[in-house]
N, C-alpha and C positions, 0 to 999 in steps of 0.2 A: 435694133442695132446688131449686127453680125458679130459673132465671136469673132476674134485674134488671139492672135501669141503676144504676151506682155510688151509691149513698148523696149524698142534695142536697147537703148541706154538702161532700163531697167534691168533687162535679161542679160544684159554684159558685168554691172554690179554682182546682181544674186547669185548667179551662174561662178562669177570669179569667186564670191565669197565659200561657196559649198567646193569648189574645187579645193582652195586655199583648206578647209577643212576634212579633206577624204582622209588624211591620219587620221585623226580622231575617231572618223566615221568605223576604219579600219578596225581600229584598238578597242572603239566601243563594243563592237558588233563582236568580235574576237573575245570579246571576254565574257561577255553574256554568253555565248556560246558554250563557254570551257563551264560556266557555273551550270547550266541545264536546270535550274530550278523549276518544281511544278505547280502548278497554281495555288495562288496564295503564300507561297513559299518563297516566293522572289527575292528576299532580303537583300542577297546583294545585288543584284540584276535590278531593284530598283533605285541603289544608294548609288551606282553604277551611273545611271542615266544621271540623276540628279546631280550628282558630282559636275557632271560637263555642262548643266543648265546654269549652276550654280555660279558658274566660272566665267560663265557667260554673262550672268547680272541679271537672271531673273530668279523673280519672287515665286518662292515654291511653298505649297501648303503641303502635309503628309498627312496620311493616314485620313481623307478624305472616305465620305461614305461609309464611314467605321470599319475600313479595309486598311490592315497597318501598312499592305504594300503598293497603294494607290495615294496619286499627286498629284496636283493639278500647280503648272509651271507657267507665268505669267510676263512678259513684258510690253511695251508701249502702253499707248494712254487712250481712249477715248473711243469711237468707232471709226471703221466696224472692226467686230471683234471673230478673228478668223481661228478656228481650231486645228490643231493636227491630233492624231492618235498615235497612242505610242506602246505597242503590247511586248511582253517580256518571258512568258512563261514558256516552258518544257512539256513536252509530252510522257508521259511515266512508260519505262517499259521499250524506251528507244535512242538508250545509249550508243554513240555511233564516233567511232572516229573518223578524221578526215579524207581517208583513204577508198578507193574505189573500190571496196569492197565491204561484203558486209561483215562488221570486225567492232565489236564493245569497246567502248572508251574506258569501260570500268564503273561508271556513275548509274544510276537509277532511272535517269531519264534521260531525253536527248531534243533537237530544237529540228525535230522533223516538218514543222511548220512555218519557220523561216524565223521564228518571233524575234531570236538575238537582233536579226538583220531590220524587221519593220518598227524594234527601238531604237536601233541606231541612227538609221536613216531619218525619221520624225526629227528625231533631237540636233541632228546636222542639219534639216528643211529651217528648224525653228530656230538654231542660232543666225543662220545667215538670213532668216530675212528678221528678226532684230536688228542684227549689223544694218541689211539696209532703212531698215524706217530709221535707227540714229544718224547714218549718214545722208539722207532724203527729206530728212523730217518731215515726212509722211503722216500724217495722224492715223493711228488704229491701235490695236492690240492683238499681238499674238499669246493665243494659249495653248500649251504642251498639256493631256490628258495622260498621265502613267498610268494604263492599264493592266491590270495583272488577270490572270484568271481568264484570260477569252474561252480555253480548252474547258472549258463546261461549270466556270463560277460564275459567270455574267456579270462582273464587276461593271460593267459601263450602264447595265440594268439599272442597278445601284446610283449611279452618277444620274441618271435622270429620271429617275425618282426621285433622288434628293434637290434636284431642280440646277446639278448645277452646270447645265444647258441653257439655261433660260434668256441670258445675254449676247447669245450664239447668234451671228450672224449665218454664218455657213461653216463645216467642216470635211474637212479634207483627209481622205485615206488612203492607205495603198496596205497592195499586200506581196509578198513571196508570189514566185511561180515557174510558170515553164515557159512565158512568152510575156511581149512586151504587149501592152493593151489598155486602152481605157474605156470598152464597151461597162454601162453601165447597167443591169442586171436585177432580178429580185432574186435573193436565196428563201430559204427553207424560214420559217417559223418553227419553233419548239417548244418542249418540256421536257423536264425532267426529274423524275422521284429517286427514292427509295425504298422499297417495299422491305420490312422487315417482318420476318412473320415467328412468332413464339410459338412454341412445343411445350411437349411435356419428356423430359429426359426419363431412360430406361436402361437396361442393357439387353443389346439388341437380339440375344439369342437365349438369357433366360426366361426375361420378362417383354418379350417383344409387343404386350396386349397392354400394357401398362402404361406407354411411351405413345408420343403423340407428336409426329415428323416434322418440324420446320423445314428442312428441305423437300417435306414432300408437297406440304404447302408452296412452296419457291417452284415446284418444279410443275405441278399443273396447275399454277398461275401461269407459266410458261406456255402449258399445252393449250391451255386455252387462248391466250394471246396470238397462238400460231395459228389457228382455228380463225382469227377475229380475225389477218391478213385478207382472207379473201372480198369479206364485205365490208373494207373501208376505200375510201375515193384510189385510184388508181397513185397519184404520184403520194400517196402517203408511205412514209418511213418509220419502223420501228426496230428497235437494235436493245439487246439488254447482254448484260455481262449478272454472273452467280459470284457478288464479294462474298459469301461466305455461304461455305455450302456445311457448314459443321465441324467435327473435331476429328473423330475418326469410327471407323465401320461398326466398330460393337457399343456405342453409344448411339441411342437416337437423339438425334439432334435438336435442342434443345430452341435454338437462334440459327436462323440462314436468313439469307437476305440477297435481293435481287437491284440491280439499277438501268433503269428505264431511258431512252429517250423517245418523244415523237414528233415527226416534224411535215410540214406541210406548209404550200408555200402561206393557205390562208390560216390566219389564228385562230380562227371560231373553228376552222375543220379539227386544230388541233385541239381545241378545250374539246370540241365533242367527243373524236377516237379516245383522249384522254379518260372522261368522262368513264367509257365503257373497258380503258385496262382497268381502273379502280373498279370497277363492277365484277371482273371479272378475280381479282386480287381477294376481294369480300367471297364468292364464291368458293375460291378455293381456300381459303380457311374456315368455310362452313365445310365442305367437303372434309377434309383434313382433321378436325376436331382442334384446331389450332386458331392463335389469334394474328392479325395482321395491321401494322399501324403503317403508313404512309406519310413521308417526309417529304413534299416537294424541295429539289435543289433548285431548280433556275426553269427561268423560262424567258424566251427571247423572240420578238416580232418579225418579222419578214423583212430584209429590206426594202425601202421605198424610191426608186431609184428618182433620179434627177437629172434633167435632159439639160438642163441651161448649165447649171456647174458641170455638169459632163462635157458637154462640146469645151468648155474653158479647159478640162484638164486634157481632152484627147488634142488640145491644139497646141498647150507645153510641151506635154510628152513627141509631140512629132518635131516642136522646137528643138528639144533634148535631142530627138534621135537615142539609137540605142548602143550598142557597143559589138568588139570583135574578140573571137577567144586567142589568145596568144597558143603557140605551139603545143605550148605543157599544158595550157587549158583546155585543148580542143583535144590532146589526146587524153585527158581524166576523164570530159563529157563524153568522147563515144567509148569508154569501158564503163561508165556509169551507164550510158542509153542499151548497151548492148547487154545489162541483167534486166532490163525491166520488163514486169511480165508483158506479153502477147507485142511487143515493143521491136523495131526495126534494126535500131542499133544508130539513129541518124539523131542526134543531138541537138540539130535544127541549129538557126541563123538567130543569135541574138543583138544581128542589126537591124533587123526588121521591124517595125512597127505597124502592129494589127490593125484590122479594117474596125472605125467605131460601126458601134451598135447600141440598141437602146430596146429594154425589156425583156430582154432574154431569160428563162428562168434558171437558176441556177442550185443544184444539189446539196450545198453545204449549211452551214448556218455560221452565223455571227452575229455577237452580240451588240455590234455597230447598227443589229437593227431597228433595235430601239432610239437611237438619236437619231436615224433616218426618218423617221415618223414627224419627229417637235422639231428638226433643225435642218434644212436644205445641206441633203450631205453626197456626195461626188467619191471617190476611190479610181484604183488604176492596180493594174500586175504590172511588175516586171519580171524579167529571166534573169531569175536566181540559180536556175537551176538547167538540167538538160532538158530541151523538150522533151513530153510526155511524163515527167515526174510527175506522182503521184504525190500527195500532198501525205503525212503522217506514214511516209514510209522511212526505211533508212538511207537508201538513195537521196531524199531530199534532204534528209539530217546530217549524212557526207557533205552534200552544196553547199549546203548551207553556214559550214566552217570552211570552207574555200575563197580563192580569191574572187570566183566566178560570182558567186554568194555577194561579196563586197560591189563587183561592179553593177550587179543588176539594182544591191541599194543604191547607188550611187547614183542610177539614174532615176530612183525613185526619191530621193531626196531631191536634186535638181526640177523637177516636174513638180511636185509637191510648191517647192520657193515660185520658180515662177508663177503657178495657178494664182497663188496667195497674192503674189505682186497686182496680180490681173485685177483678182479683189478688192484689195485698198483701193488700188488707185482709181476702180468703180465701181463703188460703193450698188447704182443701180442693177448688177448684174445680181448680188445676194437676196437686191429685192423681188427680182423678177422671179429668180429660184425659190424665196418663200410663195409669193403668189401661184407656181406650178406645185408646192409640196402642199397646198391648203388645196388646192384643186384636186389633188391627186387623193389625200387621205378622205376627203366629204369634210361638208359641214358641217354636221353633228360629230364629227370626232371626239375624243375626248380621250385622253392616255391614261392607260388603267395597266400597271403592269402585270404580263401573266405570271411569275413569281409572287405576288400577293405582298404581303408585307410582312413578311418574313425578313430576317437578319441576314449578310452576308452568311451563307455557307464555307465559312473560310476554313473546315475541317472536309470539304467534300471529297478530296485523294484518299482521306486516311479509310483503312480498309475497315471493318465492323468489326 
């Protein structure tokens, strides 16, 4: 049976109801903004969402997955049971105010990734299609996922693990961007540690033979890892930051510490490279005369993309259509496109909607890629931002407090309602999508998380 755009009478409902709701959408997204919380820190960015779910009549549990700042938000009765995703965190280190320039708000962190905007918009997707199943009586259930922690706690890890996917028909995602799109994609698989390595403290210019370098450990762990670049599979990624390189010069450093990630689109390529940085981590504390303990933080699977839930969302989204920048918005987008590096100055057309595609591999990671695996899951971009924004810059953490920011949610809340609408009201498109994601992962599958069964990391920001 051919995909379509939801049924008119359906898409005149959902459509009025998310319109009728863009304040909220506005005010939500605007405030999560101004809070810039970073993961796991969310507190009010996720009493925030909740507040508006609340108000709305659905049943919200907290502090799911033994994460104090994750929710899972519940209305209607019965199947199918359609998800949205609802992320909330800040990136540290990228305070930004609204302005077309790059200028600190003053805060600690800043929403270089859109996340204010892809909570707000979820929680506007997921009030207006409750409104419609009460006013349709429709049978299903919608559930809102409050995610916290995407920027490198893996809270959604967490959630399917604890199984509470398992009733999931299909889920629905979107994220921030530079263009309007619903090609569907695999990203990056990952890990990621902590390498702490202990010394033996000295002072460094009377007793310098006495003392035994934590940072020098930290630091050709490094050399060697740089070395390990040339013979791992070609599209592999590794990036590490030095949280603590020690205290200061004339002490040897006692404690330094390094944080890791690696990513690849296939898991097994990642467990092996992994495999060989710890190899390499052990080394260089036999070299060093030092010791080295390793802490995995998270680890997150590839996504699994999905062809049937995909053509459903790329045929709302082109229902939706996109939108036009007003005067004062086209001239903030080309002072925003005319700093971005190697960048033209041309802010591109955010009424256009991109050509689908399907498989493409994609650079970043998400921890949506874990429920892409157990749960038929679909996503979409919109233009949040000026074409070519770079994601985790402060150009996008500008946009992303703008009104431009508000309309690209707004068409990602609208797309998101009608998919769902498509959903309920058939039921055999979620089953077709399980039958392509059983096909897609193998029959011997079996979900084994690459985080292991470790606790929420909900101190991963804090520095060592």
């Amino acid at each position: 049976m051919p995909i379509s755009a939801p049924e008119e009478a359906d898409a005149r409902l959902v459509l009025a109801a998310v319109d009728k709701l863009t304040p909220k959408l506005s005010s939500v997204a605007g405030d999560v903004w101004s809070y810039a919380e970073i993961g796991f820190k969310e507190t009010k960015s996720a009493a925030r969402l909740q507040k508006e779910l609340k108000e709305a009549g659905f049943k919200i549990e907290t502090g799911v997955a033994g994460i104090p700042t994750a929710f899972v938000a519940t209305a209607g009765s019965g199947g199918p049971v359609i998800a949205l995703l609802a992320e909330y965190d800040a990136l540290p280190g990228l305070s930004q105010t609204a302005d077309p320039a790059r200028q600190s708000a003053g805060g600690i962190a800043g929403h270089a990734c859109g996340h204010n905007l892809l909570g707000a918009a979820s929680v506007t997707a997921a009030i207006a299609l409750k409104q419609w199943l009460d006013k349709t009586g429709v049978k299903g259930t919608i559930r809102l996922y409050g995610s916290p922690a995407e920027e490198g706690g893996f809270a959604k890890v967490y959630f399917v693990r604890d199984g509470l996917f398992k009733d999931v028909d299909a889920v629905l995602s979107w994220h921030p961007g530079g263009s309007n799109r619903a090609s569907q994609g695999q990203l990056l698989s990952m890990l990621t540690a902590k390498f702490t390595f202990t010394g033996v403290p000295s002072h460094a210019a009377a007793a310098p033979e006495r003392g035994r370098s934590a940072l020098d450990g930290v630091e050709l762990h490094n050399i060697a890892v740089n070395y390990l670049r040339e013979h791992v599979p070609q599209e592999t990624r590794i990036h590490y930051t030095i949280t603590n390189g020690g205290d200061q010069p004339n002490i040897v450093p006692a404690n330094a510490q390094s944080f890791y990630y690696v990513r690849h689109h296939d898991p097994a390529v990642v467990q092996d490279v992994w495999d060989r940085v710890q190899k390499a981590a052990d080394g260089a504390a036999l070299a060093t005369g030092t010791k080295v303990a390793v802490e995995i933080i998270g680890g997150s699977y590839s996504t699994l993309p999905n062809d049937t839930l995909g053509r459903v969302v790329d045929a709302s989204l082109n229902r939706v259509g996109g939108y036009s920048f007003t005067a004062v918005e086209a001239a903030y987008a080309k002072s925003v496109a005319a700093l971005l590096p190697g960048g033209n100055g041309d802010p591109g057309d955010p009424s256009k909607i991109g050509t689908y595609e399907f498989g493409r591999k994609g650079s970043a990671s998400s921890d949506v890629g874990d429920i892409s695996w157990v749960v038929p899951t679909a996503s979409l971009g919109t233009a949040t931002w000026p074409a070519g924004t770079p994601p985790h810059s402060w150009q996008a953490a500008s946009a992303s407090g703008t009104s431009i920011g508000v309309k690209g949610a707004l068409v990602a809340a609208k797309t998101l309602a009608l998919s769902a609408t498509e959903l309920f009201r058939k039921p055999e498109i979620a089953a077709r999508a399980k039958e392509e994601l059983e096909k897609s992962r193998g029959k011997d599958f079996a979900y084994k998380p690459l985080l292991g069964d470790r606790a929420p990391a909900l101190d991963y920001t804090d520095r060592s």
